[in-house]
C-alpha positions as CSV (number, residue, x, y, z in Angstrom):
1,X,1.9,-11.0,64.7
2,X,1.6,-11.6,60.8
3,X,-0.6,-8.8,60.1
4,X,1.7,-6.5,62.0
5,X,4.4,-8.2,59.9
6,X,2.4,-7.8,56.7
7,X,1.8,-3.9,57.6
8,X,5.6,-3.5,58.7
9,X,6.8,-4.7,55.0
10,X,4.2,-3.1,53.2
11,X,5.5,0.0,54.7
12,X,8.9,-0.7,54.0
13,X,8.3,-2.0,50.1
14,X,5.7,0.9,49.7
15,X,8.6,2.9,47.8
16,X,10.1,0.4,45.9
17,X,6.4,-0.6,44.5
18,X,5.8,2.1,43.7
19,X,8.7,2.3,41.7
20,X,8.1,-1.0,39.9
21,X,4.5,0.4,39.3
22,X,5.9,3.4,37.5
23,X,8.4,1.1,35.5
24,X,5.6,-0.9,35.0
25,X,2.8,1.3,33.6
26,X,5.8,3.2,31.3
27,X,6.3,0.0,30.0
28,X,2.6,-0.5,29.2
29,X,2.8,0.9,25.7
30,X,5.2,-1.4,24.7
31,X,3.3,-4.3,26.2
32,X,0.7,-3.1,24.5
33,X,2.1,-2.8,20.7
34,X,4.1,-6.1,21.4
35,X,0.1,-7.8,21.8
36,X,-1.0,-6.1,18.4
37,X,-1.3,-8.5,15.8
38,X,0.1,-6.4,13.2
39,X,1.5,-7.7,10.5
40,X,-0.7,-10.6,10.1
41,X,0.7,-11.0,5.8
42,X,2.9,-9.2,3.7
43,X,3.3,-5.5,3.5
44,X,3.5,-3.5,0.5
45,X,5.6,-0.4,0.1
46,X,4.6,1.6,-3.2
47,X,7.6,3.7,-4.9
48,X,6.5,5.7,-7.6
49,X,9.0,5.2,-9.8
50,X,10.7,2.3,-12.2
51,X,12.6,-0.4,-10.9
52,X,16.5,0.4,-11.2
53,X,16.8,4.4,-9.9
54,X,17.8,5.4,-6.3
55,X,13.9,5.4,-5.3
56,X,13.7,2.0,-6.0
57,X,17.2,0.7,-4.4
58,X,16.2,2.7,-0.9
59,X,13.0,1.0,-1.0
60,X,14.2,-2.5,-1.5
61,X,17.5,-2.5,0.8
62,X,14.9,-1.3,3.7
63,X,12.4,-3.9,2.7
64,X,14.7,-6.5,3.4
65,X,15.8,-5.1,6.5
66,X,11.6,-4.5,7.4
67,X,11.3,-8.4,6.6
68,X,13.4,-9.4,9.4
69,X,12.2,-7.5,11.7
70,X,8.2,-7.3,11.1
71,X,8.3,-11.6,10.3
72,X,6.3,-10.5,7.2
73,X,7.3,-10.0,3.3
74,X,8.1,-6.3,2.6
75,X,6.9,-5.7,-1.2
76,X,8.4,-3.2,-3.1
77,X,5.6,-2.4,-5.8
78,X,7.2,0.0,-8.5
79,X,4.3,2.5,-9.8
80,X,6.1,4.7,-11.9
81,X,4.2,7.8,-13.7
82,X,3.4,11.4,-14.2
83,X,6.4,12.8,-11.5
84,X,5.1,10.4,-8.9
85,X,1.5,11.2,-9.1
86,X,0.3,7.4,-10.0
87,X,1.9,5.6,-7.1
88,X,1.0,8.7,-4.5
89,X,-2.6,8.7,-5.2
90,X,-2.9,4.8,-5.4
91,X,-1.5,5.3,-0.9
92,X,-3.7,7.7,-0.3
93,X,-6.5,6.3,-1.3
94,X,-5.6,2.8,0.1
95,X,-7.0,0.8,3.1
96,X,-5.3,2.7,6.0
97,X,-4.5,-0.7,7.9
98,X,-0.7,-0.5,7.3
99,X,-0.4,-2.7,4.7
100,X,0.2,-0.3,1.9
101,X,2.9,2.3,2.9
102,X,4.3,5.0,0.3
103,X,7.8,5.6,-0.3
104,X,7.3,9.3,0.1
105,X,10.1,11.6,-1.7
106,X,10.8,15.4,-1.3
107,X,9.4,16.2,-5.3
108,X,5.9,15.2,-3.5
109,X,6.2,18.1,-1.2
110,X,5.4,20.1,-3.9
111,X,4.2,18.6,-6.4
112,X,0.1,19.9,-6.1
113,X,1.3,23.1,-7.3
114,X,2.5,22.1,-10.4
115,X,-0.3,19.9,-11.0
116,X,-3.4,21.3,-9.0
117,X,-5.9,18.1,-10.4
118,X,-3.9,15.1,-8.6
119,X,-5.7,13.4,-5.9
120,X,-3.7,13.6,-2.8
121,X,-2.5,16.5,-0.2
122,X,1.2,15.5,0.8
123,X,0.1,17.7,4.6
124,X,-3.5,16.1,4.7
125,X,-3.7,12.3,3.4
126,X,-0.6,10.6,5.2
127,X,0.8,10.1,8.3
128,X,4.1,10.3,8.5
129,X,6.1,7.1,9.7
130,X,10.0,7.3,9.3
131,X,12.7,9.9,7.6
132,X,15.2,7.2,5.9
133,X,17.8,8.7,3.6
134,X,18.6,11.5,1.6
135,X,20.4,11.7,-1.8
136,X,21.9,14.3,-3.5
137,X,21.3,14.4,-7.4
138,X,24.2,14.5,-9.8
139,X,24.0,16.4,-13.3
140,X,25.8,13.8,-16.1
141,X,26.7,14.3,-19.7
142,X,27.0,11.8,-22.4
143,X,30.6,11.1,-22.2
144,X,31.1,12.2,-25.8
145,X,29.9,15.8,-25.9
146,X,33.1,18.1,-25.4
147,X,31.4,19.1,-21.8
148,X,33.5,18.4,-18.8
149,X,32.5,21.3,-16.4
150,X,29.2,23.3,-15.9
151,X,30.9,26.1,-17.0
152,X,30.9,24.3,-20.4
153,X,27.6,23.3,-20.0
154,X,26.3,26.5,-19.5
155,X,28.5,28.2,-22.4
156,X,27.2,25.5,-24.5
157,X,23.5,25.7,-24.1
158,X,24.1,30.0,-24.7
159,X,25.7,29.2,-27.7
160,X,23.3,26.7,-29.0
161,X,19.7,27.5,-27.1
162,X,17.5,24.4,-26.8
163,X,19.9,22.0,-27.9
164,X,20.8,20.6,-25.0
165,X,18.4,18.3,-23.0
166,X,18.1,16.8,-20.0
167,X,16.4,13.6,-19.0
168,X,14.9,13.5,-15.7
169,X,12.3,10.7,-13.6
170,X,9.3,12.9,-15.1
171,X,7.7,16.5,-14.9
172,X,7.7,17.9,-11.1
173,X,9.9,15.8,-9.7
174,X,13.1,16.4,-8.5
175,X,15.3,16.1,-10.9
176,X,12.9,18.7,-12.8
177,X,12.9,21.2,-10.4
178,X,17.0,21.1,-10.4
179,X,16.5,21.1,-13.9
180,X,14.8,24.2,-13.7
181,X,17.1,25.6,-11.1
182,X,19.7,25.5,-13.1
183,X,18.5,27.0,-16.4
184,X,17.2,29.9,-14.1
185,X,20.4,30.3,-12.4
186,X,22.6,30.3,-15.4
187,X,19.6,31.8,-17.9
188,X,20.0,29.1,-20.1
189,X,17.4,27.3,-22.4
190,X,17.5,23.9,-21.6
191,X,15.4,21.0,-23.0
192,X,13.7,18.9,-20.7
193,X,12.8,15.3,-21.5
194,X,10.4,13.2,-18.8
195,X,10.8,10.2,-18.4
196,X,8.7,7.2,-16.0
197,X,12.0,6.6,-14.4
198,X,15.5,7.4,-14.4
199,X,16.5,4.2,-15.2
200,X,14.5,3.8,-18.2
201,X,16.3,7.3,-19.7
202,X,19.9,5.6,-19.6
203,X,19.9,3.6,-22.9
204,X,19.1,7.4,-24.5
205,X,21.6,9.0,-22.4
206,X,24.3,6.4,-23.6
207,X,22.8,6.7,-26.9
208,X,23.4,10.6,-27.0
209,X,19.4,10.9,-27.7
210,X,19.6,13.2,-25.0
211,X,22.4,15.1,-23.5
212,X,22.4,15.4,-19.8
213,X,20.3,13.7,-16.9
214,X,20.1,14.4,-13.4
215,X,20.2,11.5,-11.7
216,X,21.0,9.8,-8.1
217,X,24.0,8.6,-7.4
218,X,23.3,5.0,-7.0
219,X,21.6,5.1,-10.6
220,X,24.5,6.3,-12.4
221,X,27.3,4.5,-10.8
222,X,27.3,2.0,-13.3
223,X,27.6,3.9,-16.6
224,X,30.3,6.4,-14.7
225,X,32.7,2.9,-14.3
226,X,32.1,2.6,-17.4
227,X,33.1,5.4,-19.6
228,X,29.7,6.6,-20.6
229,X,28.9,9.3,-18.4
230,X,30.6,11.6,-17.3
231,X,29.5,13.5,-13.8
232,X,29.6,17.3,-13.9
233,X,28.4,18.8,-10.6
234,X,26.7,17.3,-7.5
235,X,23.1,19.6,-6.5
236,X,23.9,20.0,-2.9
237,X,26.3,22.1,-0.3
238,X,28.5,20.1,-0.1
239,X,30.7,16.8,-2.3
240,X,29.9,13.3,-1.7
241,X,32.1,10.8,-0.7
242,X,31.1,8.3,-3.7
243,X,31.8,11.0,-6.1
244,X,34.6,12.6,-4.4
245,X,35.8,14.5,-8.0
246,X,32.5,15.8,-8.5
247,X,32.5,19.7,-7.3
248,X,29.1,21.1,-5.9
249,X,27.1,23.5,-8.0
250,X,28.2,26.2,-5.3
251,X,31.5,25.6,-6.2
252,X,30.7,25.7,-9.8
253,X,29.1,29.2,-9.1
254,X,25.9,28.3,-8.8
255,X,25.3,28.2,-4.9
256,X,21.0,28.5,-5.7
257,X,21.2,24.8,-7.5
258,X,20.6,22.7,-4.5
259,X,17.5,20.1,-4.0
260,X,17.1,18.4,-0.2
261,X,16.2,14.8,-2.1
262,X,15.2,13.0,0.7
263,X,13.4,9.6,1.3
264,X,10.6,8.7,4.0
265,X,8.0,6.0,4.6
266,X,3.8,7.3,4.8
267,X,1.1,5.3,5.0
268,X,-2.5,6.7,4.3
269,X,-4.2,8.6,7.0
270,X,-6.4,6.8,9.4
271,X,-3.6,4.2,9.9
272,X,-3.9,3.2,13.9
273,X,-1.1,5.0,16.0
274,X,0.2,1.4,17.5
275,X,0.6,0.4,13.5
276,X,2.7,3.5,13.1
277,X,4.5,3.2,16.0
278,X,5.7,-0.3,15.4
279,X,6.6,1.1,11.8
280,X,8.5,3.6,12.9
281,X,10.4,1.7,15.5
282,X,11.2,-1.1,12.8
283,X,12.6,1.2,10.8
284,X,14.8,3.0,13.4
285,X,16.0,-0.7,14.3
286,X,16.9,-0.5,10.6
287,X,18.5,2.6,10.8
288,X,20.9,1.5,13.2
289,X,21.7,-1.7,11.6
290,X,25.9,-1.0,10.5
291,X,25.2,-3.4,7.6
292,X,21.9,-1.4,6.5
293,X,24.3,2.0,6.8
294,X,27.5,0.9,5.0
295,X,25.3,-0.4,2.3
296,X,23.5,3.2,1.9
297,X,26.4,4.9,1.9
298,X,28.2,2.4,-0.3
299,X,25.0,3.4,-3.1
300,X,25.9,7.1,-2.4
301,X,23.2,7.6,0.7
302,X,22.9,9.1,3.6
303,X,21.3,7.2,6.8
304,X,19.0,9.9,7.8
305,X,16.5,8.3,10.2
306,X,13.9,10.8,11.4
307,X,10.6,9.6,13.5
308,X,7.1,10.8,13.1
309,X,6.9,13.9,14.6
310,X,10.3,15.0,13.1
311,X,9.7,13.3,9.9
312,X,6.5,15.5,9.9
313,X,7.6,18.6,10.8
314,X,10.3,17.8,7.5
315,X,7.4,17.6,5.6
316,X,5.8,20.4,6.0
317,X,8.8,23.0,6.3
318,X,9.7,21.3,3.0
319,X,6.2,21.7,1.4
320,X,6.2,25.2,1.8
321,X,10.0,25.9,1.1
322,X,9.4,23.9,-2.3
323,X,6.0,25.1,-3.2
324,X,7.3,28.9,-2.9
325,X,10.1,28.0,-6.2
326,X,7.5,25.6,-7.8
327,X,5.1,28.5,-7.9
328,X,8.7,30.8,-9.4
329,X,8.8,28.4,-11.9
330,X,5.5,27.6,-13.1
331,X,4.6,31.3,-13.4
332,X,7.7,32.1,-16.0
């Protein structure tokens, strides 16, 4: 009687095991990456740029938020230098265990063909983790030059070639190439000044030892309240709600001075897929953390969460969208 019993319920449960099987082994993954031991100590995140700019404040808002979540320190280690080169290379060539992860940025797309000797390959040394935020950058004037629209600006610098310059975070990164973009567009001579960071160009900005800088939002919010600056266009489609005044270069008449300035964690290749994937799925816990968002947006971000594959596919449809004007640019 009980093994006709036992035969009778295993027929009748035989669906719904093998239900609970299926749950089961879809869960397995999970199970799996919840068991691995990484983070076992703290994690560094390398942005290639001085503390203070908009790299830097992306990097250590989601640091803080990584902490939480990972039970591990999240270091922000600013490595500032030659458009973003220093920093970059010092990733790639790291220990691809998942303790050192790049803060990757749209100028490194690019950036080999303007300088063919650095040591990393933005398609070929990292693996792409998480998509995080994107920022538009903002073209500012000393607040005592007599320029309060780019169509000033641009009557200016034909009136007076090479007297107007422009700081920027350094040579081949994004606030170059709209640099570039815009003496192009407007056939201007313009002056460009590099710089390690943006933040480091502000005393001579306020100081009138250079004119204009293209900045982030979040790095000139601060000197705008002020008086000091004074923002003349914003380098995207479309006006941003922290600088609501601020026309685009479109509607300025310059619809071709626009730079994607985006933000996205790497780590070197080689870095084991379960280390990635609980990377990536820390940061899209992150990303959909209200406080995480308002503060972005509050800095003049945009949440802009993207996962591997995505994330990697942004990469590389930036990388050659980018490389095509770099190489329009270098060969003038």
């Amino acid at each position: 009687m009980m093994k006709k019993f036992t035969s009778k319920a295993a027929a009748l449960m035989g669906c719904g095991a093998f239900t609970a099987l299926t749950a089961f082994a879809a869960l397995a993954p999970f199970h799996a990456l919840a068991q691995t031991d990484w983070p076992t100590r703290p994690v560094t995140l390398v942005v290639q740029a001085a503390a203070g700019g908009g790299n830097d404040a992306v990097a250590r808002k989601l640091a803080e938020q990584m902490r939480k979540i990972l039970g591990q320190p999240v270091v922000v280690d600013n490595r500032g230098g030659a458009g973003g080169a220093i920093g970059s290379e010092s990733v790639a060539r790291a220990n691809p265990d998942g303790y050192t992860l790049l803060l990757l940025t749209t100028g490194e797309t690019y950036y080999k063909v303007l300088n063919p000797s650095v040591k990393f390959d933005v398609a070929n040394d990292f693996v792409p983790i998480s998509m995080v935020a994107s920022a538009p950058l903002i073209l500012a004037v000393n607040s005592t030059l007599p320029l309060n629209s780019l169509a000033d600006v641009v009557a200016y610098a034909k009136a007076n070639p090479g007297k107007l310059s422009y700081e920027t975070a350094g040579i081949g990164s994004p606030h170059h190439m709209a640099g570039e973009m815009l003496s192009k567009a407007a056939n201007v001579n313009l002056l460009h000044v590099p710089y390690r960071g943006t933040a480091l160009a502000m005393n001579d900005l306020i100081a009138n030892q250079v004119s204009m800088a293209w900045s982030s939002p979040i790095a000139l919010s601060a000197f705008v309240d002020a008086g000091k600056v004074r923002p003349i266009i914003v380098a995207d489609s479309k006006r941003i709600p922290s600088y609501p005044n601020v026309p685009t270069a479109s509607e300025s008449g310059y619809a071709d001075v626009k730079f994607d300035n985006w933000f996205g964690v790497v780590a070197p290749k080689g870095t084991p897929p379960a280390v990635i994937k609980k990377l990536s799925d820390a940061i899209s816990l992150v990303g959909h953390d209200a406080a995480f968002t308002t503060r972005l947006k509050e800095m003049g971000f945009q949440p802009m969460i993207q996962g591997p594959e995505e994330f990697g596919a942004r990469i590389r449809q930036d990388r050659d969208k980018y490389t095509r004007i770099a190489q329009g640019l270098k060969a003038q």
